[in-house]
C-alpha positions as a LaTeX table, in Angstrom:
\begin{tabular}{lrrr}
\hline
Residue & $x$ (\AA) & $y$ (\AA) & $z$ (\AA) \\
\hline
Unk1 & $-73.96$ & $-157.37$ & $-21.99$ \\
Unk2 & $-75.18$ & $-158.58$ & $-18.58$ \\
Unk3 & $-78.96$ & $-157.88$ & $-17.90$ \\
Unk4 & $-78.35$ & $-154.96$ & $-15.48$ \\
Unk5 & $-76.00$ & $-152.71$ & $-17.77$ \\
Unk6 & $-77.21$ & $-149.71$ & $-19.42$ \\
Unk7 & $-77.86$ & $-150.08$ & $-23.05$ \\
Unk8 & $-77.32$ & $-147.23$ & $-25.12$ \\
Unk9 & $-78.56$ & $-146.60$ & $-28.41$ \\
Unk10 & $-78.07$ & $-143.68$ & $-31.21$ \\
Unk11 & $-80.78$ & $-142.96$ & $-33.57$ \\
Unk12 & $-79.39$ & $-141.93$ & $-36.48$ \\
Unk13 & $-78.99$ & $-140.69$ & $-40.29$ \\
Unk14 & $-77.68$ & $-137.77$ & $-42.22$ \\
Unk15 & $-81.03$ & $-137.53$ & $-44.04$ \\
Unk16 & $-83.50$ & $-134.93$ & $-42.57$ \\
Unk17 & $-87.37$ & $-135.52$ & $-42.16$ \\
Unk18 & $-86.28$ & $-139.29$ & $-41.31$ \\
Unk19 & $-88.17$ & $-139.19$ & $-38.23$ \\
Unk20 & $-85.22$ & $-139.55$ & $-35.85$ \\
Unk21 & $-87.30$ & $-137.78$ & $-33.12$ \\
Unk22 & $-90.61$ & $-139.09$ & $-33.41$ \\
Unk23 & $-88.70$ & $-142.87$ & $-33.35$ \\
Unk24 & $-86.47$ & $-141.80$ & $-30.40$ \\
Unk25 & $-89.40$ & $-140.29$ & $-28.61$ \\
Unk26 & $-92.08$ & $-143.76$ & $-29.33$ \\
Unk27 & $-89.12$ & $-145.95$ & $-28.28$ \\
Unk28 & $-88.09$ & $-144.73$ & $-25.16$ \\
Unk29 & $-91.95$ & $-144.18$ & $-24.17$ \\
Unk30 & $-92.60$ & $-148.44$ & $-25.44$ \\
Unk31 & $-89.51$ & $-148.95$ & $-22.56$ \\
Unk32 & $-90.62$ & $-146.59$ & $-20.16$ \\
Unk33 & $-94.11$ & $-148.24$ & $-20.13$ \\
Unk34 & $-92.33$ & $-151.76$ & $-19.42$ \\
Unk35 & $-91.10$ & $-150.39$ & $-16.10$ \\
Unk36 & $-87.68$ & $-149.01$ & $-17.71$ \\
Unk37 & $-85.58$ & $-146.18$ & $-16.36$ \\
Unk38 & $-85.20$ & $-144.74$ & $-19.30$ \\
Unk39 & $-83.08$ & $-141.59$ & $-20.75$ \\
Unk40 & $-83.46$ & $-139.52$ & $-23.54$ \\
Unk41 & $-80.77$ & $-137.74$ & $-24.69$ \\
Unk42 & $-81.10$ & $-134.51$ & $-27.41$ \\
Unk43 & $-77.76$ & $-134.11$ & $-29.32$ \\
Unk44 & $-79.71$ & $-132.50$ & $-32.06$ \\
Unk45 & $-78.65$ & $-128.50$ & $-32.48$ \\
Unk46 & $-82.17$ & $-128.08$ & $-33.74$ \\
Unk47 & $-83.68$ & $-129.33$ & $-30.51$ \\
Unk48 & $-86.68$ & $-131.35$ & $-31.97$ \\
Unk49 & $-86.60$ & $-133.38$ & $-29.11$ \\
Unk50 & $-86.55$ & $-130.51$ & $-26.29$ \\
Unk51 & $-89.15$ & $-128.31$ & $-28.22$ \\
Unk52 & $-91.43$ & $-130.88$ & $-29.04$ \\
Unk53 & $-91.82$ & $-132.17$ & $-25.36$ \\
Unk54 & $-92.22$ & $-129.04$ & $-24.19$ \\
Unk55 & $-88.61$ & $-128.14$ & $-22.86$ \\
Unk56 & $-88.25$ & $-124.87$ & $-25.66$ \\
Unk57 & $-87.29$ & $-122.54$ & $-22.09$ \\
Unk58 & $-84.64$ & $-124.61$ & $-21.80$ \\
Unk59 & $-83.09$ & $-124.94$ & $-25.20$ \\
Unk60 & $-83.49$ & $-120.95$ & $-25.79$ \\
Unk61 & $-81.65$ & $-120.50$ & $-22.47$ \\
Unk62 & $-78.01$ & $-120.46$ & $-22.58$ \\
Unk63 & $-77.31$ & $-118.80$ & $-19.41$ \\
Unk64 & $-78.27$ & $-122.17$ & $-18.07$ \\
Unk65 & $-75.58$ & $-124.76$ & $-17.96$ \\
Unk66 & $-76.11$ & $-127.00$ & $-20.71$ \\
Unk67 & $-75.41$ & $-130.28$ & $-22.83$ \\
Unk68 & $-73.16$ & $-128.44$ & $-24.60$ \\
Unk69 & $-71.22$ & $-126.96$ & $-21.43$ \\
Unk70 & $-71.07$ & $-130.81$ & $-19.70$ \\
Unk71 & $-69.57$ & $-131.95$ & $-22.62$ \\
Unk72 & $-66.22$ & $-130.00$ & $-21.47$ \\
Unk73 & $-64.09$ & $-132.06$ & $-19.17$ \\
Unk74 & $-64.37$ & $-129.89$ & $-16.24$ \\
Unk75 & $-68.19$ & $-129.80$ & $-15.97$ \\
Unk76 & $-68.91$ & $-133.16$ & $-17.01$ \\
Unk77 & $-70.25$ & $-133.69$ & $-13.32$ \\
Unk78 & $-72.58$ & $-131.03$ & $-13.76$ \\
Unk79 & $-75.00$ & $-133.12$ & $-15.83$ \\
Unk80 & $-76.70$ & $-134.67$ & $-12.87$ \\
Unk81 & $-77.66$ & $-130.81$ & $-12.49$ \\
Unk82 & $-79.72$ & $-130.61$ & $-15.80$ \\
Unk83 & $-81.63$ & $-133.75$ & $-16.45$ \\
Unk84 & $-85.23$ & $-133.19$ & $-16.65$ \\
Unk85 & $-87.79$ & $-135.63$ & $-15.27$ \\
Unk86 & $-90.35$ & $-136.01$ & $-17.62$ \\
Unk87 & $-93.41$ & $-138.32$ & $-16.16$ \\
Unk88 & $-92.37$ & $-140.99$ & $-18.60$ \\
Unk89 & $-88.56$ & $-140.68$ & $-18.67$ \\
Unk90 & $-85.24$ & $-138.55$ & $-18.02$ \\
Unk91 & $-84.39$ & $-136.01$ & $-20.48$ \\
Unk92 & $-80.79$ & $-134.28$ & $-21.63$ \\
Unk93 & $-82.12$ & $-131.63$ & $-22.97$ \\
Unk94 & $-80.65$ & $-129.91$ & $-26.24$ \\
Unk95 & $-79.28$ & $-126.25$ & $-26.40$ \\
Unk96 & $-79.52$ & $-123.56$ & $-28.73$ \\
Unk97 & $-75.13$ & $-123.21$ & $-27.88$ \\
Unk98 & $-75.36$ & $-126.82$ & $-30.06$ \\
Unk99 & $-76.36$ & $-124.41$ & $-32.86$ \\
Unk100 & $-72.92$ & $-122.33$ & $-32.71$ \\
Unk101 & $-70.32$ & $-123.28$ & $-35.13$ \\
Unk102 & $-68.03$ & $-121.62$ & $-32.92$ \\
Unk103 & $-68.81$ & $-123.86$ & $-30.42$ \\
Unk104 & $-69.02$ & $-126.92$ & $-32.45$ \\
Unk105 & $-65.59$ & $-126.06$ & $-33.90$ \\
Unk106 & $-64.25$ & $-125.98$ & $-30.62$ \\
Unk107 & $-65.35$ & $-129.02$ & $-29.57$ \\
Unk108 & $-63.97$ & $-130.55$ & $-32.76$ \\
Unk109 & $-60.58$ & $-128.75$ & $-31.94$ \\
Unk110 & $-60.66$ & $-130.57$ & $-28.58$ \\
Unk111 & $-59.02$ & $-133.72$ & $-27.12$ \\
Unk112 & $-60.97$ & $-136.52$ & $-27.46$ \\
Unk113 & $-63.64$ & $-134.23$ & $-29.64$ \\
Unk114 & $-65.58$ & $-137.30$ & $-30.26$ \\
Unk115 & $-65.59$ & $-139.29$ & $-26.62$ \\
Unk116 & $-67.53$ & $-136.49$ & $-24.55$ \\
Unk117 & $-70.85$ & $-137.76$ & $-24.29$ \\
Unk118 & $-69.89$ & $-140.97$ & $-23.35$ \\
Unk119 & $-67.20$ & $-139.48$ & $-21.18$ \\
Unk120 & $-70.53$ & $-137.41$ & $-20.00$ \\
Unk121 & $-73.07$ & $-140.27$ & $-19.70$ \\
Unk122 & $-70.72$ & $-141.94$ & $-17.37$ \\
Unk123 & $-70.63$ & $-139.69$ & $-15.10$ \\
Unk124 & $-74.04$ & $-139.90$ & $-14.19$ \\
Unk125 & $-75.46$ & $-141.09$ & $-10.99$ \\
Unk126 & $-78.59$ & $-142.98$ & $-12.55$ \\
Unk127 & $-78.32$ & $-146.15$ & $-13.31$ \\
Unk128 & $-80.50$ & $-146.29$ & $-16.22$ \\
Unk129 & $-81.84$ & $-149.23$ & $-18.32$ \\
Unk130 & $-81.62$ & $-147.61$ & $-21.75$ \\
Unk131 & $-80.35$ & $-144.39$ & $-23.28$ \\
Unk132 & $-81.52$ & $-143.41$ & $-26.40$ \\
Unk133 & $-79.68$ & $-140.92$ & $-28.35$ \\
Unk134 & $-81.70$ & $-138.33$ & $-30.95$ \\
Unk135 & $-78.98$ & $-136.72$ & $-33.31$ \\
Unk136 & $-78.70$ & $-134.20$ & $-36.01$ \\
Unk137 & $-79.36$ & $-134.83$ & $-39.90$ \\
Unk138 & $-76.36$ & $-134.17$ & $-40.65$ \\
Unk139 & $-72.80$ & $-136.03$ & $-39.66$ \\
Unk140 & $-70.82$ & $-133.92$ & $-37.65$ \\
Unk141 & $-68.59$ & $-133.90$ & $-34.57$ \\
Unk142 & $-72.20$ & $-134.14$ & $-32.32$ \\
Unk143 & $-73.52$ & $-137.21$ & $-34.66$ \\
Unk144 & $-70.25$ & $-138.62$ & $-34.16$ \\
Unk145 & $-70.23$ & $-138.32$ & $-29.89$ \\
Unk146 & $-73.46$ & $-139.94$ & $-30.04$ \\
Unk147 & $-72.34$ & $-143.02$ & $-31.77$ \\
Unk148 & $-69.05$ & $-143.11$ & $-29.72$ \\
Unk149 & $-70.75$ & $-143.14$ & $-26.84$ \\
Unk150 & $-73.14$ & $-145.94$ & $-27.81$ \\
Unk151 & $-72.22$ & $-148.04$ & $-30.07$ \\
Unk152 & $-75.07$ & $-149.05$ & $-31.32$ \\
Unk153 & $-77.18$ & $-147.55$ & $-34.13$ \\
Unk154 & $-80.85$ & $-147.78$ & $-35.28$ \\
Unk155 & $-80.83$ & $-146.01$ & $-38.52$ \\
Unk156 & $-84.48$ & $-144.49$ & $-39.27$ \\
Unk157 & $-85.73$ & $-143.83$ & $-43.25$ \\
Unk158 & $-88.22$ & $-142.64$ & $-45.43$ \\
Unk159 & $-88.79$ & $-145.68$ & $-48.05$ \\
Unk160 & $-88.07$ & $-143.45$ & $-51.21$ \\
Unk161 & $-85.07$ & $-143.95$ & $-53.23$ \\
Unk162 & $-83.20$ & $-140.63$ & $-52.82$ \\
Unk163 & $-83.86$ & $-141.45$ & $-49.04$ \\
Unk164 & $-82.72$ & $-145.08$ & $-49.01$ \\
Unk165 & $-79.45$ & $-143.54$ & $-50.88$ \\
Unk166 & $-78.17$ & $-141.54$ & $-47.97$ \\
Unk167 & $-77.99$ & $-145.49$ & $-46.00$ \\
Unk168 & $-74.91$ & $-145.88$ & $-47.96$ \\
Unk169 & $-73.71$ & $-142.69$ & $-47.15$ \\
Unk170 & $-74.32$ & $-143.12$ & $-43.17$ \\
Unk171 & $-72.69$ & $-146.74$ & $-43.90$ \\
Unk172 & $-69.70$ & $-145.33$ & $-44.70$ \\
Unk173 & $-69.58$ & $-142.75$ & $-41.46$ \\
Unk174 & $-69.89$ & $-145.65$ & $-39.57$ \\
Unk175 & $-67.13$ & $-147.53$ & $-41.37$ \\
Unk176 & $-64.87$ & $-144.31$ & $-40.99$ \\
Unk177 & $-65.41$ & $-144.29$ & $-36.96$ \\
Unk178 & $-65.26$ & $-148.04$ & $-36.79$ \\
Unk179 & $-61.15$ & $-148.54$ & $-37.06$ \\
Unk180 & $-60.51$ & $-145.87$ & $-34.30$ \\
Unk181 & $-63.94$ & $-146.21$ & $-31.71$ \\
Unk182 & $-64.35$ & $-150.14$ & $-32.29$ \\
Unk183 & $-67.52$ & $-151.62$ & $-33.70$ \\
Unk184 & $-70.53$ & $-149.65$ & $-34.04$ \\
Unk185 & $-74.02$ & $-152.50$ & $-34.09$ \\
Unk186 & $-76.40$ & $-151.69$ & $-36.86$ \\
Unk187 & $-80.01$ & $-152.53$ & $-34.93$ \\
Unk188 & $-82.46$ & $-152.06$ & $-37.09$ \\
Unk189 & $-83.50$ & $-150.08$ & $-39.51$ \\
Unk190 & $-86.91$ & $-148.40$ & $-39.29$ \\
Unk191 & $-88.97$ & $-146.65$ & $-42.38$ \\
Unk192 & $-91.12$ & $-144.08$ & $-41.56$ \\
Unk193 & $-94.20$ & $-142.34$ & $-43.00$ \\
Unk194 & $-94.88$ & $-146.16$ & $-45.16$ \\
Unk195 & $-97.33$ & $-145.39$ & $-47.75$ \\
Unk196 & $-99.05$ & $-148.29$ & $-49.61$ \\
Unk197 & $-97.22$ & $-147.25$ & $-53.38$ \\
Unk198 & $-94.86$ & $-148.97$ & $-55.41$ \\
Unk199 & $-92.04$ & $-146.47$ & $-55.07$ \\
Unk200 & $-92.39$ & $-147.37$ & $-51.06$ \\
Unk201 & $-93.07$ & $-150.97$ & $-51.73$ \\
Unk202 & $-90.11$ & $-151.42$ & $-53.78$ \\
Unk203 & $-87.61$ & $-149.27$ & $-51.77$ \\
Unk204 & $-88.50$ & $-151.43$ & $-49.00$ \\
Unk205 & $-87.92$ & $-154.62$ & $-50.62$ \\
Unk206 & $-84.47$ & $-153.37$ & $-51.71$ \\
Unk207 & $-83.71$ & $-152.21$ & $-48.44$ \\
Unk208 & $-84.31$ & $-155.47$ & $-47.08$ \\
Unk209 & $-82.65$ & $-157.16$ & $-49.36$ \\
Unk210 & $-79.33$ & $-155.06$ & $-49.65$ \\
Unk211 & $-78.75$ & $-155.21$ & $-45.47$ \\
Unk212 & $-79.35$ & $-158.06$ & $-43.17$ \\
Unk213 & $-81.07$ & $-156.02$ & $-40.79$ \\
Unk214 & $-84.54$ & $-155.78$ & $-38.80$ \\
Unk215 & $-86.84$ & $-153.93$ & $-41.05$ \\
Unk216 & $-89.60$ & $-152.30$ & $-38.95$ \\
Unk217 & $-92.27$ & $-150.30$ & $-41.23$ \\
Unk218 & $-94.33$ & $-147.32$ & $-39.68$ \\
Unk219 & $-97.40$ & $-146.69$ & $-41.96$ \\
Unk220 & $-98.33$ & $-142.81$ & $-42.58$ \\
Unk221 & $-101.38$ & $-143.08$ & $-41.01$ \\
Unk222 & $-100.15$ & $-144.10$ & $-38.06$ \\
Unk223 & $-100.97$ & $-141.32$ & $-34.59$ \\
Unk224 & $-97.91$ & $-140.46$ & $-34.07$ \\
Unk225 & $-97.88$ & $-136.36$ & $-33.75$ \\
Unk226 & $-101.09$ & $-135.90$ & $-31.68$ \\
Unk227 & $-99.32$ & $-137.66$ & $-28.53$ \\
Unk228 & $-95.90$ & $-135.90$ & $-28.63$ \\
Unk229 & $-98.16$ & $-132.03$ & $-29.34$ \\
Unk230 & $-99.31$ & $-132.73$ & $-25.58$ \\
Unk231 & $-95.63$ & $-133.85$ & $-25.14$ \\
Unk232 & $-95.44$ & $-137.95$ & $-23.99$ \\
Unk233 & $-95.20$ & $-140.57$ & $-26.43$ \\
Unk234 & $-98.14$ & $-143.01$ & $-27.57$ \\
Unk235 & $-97.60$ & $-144.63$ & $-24.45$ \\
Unk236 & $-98.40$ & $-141.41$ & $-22.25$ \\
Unk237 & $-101.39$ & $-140.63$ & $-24.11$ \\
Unk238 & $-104.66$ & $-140.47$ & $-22.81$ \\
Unk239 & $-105.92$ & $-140.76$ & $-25.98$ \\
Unk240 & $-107.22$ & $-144.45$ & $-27.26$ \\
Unk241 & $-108.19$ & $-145.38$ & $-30.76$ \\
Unk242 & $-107.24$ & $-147.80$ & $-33.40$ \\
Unk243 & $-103.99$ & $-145.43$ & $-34.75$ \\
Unk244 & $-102.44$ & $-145.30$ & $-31.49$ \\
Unk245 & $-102.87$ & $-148.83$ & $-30.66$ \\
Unk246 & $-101.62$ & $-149.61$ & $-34.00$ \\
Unk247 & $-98.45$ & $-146.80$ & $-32.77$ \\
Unk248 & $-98.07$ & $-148.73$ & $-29.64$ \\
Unk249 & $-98.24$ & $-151.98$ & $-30.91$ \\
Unk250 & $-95.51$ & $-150.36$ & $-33.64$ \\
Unk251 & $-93.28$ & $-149.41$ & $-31.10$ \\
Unk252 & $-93.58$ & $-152.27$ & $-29.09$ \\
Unk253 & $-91.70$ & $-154.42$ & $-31.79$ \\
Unk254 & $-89.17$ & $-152.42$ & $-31.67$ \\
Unk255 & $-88.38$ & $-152.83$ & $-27.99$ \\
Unk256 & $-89.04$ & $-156.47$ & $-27.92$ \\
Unk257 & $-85.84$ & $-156.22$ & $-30.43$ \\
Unk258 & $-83.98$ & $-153.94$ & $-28.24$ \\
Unk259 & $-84.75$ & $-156.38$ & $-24.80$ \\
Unk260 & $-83.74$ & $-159.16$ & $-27.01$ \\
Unk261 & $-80.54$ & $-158.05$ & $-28.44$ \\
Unk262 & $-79.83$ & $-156.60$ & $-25.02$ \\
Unk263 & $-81.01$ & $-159.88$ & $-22.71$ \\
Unk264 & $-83.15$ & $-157.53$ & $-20.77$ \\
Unk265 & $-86.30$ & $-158.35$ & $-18.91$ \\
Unk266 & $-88.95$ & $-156.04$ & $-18.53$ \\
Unk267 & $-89.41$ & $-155.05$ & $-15.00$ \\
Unk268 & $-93.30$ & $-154.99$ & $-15.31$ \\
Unk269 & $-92.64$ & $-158.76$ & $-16.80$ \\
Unk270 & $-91.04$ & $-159.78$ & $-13.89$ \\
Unk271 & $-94.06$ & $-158.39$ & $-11.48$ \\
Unk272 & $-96.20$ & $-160.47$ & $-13.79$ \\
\hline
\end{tabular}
């Protein structure tokens, strides 16, 4: 990948309560702050991303034209239409039609059921750094588009062992798409919610040890929800105190990785 192409990511697993949204949400706020056009996209029926930055009008509206309507091949230009400028970064926002299993069996019925977003996402007219990719817990036809579309997968967890279980599970989703879509890049994986315990402790140490992977750790105590209840990320927030430095600092790490595996250069960097 050349320094000026878009990287797109998924964030990903079948497990709920991973903290998909909170990771997706931290990230792309750590980019934007580096001087990154960045794009979230919500994928997730539930719409934690949406809700939680203060986009619920939207996701409740479905007389609106939305994700789930530019996924079709006819309106797929249409998505220009319905990104939302957020003061940190762009935002696809999630629909409550995502939530129809009539819908989503339709989709799953259709040609190419699984290459729409990316389909989609190339249709847009911003040429945008990164695109980050929140997802359902649960692997379905909408998990799947998102991986498609990226190919590339950081796979968030909470370090307890029923948890770290459902990595094998997502491992073999991936492994399923793989033959068909082509390869699908395992990032990093990032636990959530770390609590200083031995259950945590030793779920971590056998995550580390049974994938050769990034490991990033988010302590529980970590300010993470106070920023995204006024909507922005720990990067937006006016707030400053040693959690959200700690947050930032968190986050940070985890786009170093991304600018790293992607040969990007931070456009704040470069003023510097």
């Amino acid at each position: 990948m050349t320094e000026n192409e878009t990287a797109r990511i998924t964030v990903a697993n079948q497990k709920g309560g991973a903290g998909k949204t909170t990771d997706v949400i931290h990230t792309g706020g750590a980019l934007s702050a580096r001087g990154y056009d960045v794009l979230l996209v919500d994928i997730d029926y539930h719409g934690g991303l949406t809700c939680s930055l203060g986009y619920s009008d939207l996701y409740y509206d479905t007389d609106r034209t939305t994700l789930f309507d530019v996924l079709d091949f006819d309106q797929m230009d249409s998505a220009n239409d319905i990104l939302v400028e957020h003061e940190e970064f762009d935002i696809l926002p999630a629909s409550e039609k995502l939530a129809n299993n009539k819908n989503i069996q339709t989709l799953l019925e259709a040609p190419k059921s699984r290459e729409r977003l990316g389909m989609m996402l190339d249709t847009l007219d911003t040429d945008y750094d990164y695109v980050l990719v929140d997802t359902p817990p649960s692997l379905n036809v909408l998990t799947d588009n998102a991986l498609v579309a990226t190919g590339n997968v950081v796979i968030p967890v909470i370090p307890e062992k029923l948890n770290a279980n459902s990595l094998q599970i997502f491992a073999k989703q991936l492994g399923s798409l793989e033959p068909a879509y082509g390869n699908i890049d395992r990032l990093a994986i990032i636990c959530n919610r770390v609590e200083q315990n031995a259950e945590h402790k030793d779920t971590i140490r056998e995550i580390k040890s049974a994938y050769s992977l990034p490991v990033f750790e988010i302590p529980k105590r970590t300010d993470l929800s106070q920023s995204i209840g006024e909507g922005v990320s720990v990067f937006g927030f006016s707030k400053d105190n040693r959690r959200v430095e700690d947050a930032r600092q968190l986050f940070g790490d985890i786009a170093d990785l991304l600018d790293e595996t992607f040969a990007k250069t931070a456009p704040e960097e470069v003023k510097a």
